[in-house]
Each structure stands twice: as C-alpha cells, then as structure tokens.
C-alpha positions as a printed NumPy array, in Angstrom:
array([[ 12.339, -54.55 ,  47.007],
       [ 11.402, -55.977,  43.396],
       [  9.593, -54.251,  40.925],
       [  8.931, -55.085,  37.042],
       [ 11.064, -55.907,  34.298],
       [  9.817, -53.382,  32.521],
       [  9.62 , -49.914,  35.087],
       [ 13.385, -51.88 ,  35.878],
       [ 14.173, -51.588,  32.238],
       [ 12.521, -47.9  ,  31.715],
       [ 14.63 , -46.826,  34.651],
       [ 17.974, -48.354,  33.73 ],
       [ 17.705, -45.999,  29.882],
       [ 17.699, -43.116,  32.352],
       [ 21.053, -43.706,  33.156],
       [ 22.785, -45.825,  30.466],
       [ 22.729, -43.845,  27.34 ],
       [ 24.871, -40.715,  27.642],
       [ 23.541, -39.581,  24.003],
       [ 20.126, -38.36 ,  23.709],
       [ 17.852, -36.209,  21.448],
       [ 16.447, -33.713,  23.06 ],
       [ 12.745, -32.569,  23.264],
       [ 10.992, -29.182,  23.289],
       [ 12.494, -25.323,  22.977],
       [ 15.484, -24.417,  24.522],
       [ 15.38 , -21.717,  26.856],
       [ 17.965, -18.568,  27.633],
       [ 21.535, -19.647,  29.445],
       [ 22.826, -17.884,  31.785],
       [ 26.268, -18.318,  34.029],
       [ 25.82 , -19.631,  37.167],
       [ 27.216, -16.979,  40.091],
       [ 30.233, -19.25 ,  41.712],
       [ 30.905, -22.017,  38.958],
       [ 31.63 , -22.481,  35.668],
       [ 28.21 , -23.803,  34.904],
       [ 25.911, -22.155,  32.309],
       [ 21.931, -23.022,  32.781],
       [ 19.446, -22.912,  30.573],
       [ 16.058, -23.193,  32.514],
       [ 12.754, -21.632,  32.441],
       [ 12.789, -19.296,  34.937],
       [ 15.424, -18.09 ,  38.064],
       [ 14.386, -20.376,  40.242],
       [ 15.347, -23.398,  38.481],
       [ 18.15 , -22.085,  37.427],
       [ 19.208, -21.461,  40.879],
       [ 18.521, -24.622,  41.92 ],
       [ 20.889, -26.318,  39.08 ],
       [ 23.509, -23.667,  40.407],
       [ 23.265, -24.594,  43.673],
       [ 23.376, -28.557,  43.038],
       [ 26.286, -28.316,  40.661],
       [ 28.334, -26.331,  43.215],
       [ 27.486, -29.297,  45.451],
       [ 29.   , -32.057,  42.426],
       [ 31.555, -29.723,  42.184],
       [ 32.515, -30.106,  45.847],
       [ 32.265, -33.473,  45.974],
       [ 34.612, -33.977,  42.982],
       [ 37.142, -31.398,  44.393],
       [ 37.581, -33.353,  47.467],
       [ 39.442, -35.364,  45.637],
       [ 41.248, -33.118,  43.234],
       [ 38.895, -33.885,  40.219],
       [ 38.16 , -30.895,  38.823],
       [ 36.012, -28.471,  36.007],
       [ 38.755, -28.615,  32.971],
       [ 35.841, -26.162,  31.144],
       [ 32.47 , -24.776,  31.793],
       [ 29.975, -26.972,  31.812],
       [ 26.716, -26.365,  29.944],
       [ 23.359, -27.454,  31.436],
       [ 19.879, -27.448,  29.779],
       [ 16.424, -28.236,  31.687],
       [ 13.735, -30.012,  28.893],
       [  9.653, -30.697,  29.638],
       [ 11.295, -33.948,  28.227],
       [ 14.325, -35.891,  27.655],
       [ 14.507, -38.812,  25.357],
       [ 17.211, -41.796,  25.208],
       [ 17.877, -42.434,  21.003],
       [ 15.528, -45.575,  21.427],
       [ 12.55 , -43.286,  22.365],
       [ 12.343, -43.708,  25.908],
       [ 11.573, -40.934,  28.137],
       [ 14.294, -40.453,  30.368],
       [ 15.306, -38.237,  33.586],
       [ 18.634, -36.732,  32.217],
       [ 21.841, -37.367,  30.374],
       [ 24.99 , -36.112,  29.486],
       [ 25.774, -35.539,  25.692],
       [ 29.017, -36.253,  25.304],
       [ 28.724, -35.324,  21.495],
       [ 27.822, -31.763,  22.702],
       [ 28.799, -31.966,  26.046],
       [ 26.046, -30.737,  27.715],
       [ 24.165, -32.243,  30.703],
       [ 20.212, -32.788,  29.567],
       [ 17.697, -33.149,  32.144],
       [ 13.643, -33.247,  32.067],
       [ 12.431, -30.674,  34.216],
       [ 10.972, -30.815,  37.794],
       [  7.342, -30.661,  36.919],
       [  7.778, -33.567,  34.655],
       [  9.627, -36.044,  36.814],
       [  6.962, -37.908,  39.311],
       [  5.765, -40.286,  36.224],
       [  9.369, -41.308,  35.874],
       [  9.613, -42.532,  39.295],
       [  6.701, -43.405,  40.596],
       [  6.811, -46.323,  42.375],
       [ 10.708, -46.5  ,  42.479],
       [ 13.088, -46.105,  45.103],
       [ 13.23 , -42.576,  44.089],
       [  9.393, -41.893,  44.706],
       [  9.628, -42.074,  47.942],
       [ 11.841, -39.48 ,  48.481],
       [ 10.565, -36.472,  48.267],
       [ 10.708, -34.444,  44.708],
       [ 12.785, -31.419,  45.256],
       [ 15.674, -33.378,  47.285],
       [ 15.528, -36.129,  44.376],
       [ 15.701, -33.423,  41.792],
       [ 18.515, -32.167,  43.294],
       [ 20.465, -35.283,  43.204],
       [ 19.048, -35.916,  40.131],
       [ 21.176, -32.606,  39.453],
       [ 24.436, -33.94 ,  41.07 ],
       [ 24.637, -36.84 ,  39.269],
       [ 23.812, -35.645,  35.672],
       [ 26.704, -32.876,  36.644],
       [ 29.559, -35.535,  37.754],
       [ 28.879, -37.296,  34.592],
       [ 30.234, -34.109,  33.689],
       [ 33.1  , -33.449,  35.12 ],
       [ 34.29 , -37.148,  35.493],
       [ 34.176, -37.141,  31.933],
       [ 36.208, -34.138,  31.514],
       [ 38.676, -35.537,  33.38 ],
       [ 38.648, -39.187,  31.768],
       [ 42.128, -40.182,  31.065],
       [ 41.258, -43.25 ,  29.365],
       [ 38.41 , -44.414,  27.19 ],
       [ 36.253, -46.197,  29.928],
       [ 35.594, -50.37 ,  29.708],
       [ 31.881, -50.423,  31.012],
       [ 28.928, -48.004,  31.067],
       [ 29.429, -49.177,  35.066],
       [ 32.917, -46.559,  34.587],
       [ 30.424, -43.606,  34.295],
       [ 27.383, -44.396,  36.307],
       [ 29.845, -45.599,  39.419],
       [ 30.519, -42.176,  40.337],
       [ 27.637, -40.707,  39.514],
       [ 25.435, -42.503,  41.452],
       [ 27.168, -42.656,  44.652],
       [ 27.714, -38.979,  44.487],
       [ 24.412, -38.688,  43.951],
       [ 23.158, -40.598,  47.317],
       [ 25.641, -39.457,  49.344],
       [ 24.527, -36.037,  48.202],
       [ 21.052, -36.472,  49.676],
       [ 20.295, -35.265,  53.196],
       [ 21.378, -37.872,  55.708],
       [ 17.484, -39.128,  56.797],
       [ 16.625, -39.033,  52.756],
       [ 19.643, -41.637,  52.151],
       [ 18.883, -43.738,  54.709],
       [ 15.307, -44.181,  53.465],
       [ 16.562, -44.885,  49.841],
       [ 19.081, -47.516,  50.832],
       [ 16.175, -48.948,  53.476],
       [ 14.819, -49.531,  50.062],
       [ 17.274, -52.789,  49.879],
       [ 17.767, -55.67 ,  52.077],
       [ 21.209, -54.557,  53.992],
       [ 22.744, -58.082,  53.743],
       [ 22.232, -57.97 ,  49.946],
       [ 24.978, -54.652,  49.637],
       [ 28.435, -56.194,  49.668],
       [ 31.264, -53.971,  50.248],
       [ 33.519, -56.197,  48.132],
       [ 31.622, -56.004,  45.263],
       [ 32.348, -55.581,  41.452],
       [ 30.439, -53.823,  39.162],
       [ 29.037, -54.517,  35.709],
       [ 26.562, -53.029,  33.209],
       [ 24.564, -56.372,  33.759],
       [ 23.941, -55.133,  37.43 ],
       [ 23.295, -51.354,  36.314],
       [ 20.688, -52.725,  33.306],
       [ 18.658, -54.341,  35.544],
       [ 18.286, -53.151,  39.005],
       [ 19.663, -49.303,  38.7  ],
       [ 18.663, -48.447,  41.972],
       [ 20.772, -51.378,  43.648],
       [ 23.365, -50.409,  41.559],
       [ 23.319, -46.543,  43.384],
       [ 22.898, -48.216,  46.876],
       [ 25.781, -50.634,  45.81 ],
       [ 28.048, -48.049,  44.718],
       [ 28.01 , -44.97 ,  47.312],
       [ 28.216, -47.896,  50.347],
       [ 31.   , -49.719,  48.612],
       [ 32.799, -46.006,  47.807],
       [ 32.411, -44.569,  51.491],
       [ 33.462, -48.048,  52.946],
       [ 36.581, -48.037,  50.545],
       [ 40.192, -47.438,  52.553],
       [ 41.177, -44.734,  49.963],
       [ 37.89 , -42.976,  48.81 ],
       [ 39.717, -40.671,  46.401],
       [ 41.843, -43.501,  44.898],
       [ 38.655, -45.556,  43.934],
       [ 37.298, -42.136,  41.932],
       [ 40.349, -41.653,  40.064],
       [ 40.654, -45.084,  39.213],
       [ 38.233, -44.948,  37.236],
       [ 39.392, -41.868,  35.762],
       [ 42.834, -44.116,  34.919],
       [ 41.14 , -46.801,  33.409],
       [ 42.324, -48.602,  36.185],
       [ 39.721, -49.744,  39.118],
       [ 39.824, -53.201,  39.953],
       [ 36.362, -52.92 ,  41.303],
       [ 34.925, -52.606,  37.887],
       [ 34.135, -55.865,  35.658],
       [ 35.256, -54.592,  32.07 ],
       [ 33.1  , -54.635,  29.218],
       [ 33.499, -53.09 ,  25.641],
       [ 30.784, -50.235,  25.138],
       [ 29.048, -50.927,  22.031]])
C-alpha cells in the first residue's frame, strides 16, 4: 500500500526523534500497581491502561532477560511535538528519560489513513503504549551507544505488532504485499524515514522468523547485530 510523501514523512517524526518538547499541563503521577512505572494521565482509566500495556513491554523484554534497571516515568499530553514542530504520537526523552505520548482522544488525526487507522483505536493505543515503553527499557539497558536510529525503533516496533491481538496483526501486516517482507533483511534509517509502517511489518516478521529471537534483541543492546546497516546519528 503507498501513501504520500508527506503523511509518509509526518509519520516517520513519530518515531525518529527520541527528544521532544512537550505540549500542555502535566497531570498527577502515580505508581503503577505491579511495575516500576509511574503515570501521569488524566484520569484512572488511562492510567490503567498505560499500566497494563507497560506490564505487557515489560513481559516481552523479560523473555529475554532484558530488564527495568529503574522506574520508568510515563506522561500522557493532548499533544506531543518532535523539536521540528511536528505533531507526533509519542517519544522517549532520553534527556529526561521519560516516555511522552499524545493522548487517546487526540490520536485518529495522526493516523488516519495509515496502516494504523485501520486498526481499531484502543488496541493501537495500546501498542502505541508498548512501543513508546521498550524504547524505554531497551535504552536502559543499552550497552553501547547505538549506530542507527534503526537500533531503537527495531525493537520497538516489532514488540509493538507482535503485541497486538493475533486478528489485529494480521490485518496490519495484510497492509503490505507478503512477497515484499524479506526475512533476510537489513535495516537502515533510510527504510524507517520513509515507509515506517514497512519498517514495523519488516521488523517483528524478520525477529519472530530469527533462529535465536533473544540473541537478535540483545544484539542490539551490544552494539553488535549484523542485521542492522550502521549509520552515525546526527
């Protein structure tokens, strides 16, 4: 499926910049029952709803060892906003290390006509959740300064697809000509600028068709995973 350069580009800021400015007033945090995730949101709801996805990301992760090294703070905005001025879904701030993400009500212009839109908004939230949260952790755990922005959305977004309801993932990846996704693939920020949502398909079929799924996450948490095409961050 093709859609414009520019929705491609709008969607690809979502992802790439992990530093953002934030937008609007910060709301009461609160720790999260099970985790050590603190959540600032609005009201309980939402806040039990980020508590409940990051104990998902958290799962995932652990799988595999990777770990919480500290809590993990988590703020929901009516709007997020990439340095450039782009309205964004979420971010991590790795300045303040704290997960950003615009709130539910505020998402559908985002992704309309995406991928993403046609999934429906609570389960994408939720992922949305997942994936802002692994940036998280993964980078708590980073043992070496990483050689692409493709390092930190590679986990992230296959997390976040394979955290999706099974029926909800196969409509997103139906989204992409099967022949297209190749299991041998490398990625680069070139591929992630571009077309963000083949990058997500790309990356959770090439991690759950990989012979050591837990050795391809903490490769990248080495500095170390050949399936990555190495680029200095500016």
């Amino acid at each position: 499926m093709k859609f414009s350069q520019s929705r491609t580009l709008h969607a690809a800021f979502a992802f790439l910049g992990l530093i953002c400015l934030p937008a609007g007033q910060l709301t009461a945090a609160a720790l999260c029952e099970r985790d050590p995730v603190e959540v600032a949101a609005r009201s309980i709801e939402e806040r039990g709803l980020v508590c409940s996805a990051a104990s998902d990301a958290i799962r995932l992760l652990g799988r595999c060892g990777i770990a919480t090294r500290r809590s993990l703070h988590v703020e929901l905005m009516p709007e997020v906003r990439h340095p450039l001025g782009t309205s964004i879904l979420g971010l991590y701030d790795v300045r303040q290390q704290k997960v950003r993400i615009t709130e539910e009500a505020n998402l559908l212009p985002l992704i309309s006509g995406t991928p993403y839109g046609k999934l429906p908004l609570r389960d994408f939230y939720r992922s949305l959740i997942v994936h802002e949260v692994i940036h998280g952790i993964m980078h708590q755990n980073l043992k070496k300064p990483p050689v692409s922005h493709a390092v930190y959305e590679y986990a992230a977004y296959a997390l976040q697809i394979e955290s999706l309801p099974s029926h909800l993932r196969e409509r997103f990846l139906q989204s992409f000509e099967t022949r297209a996704i190749r299991l041998d693939a490398i990625f680069s920020d070139a591929i992630l600028m571009f077309d963000p949502y083949f990058f997500a398909a790309q990356a959770y079929s090439h991690l759950n068709a990989s012979a050591d799924y837990c050795a391809n996450l903490n490769a990248l948490l080495d500095g170390d995973a050949p399936f990555i095409f190495a680029m200095p961050l500016r």
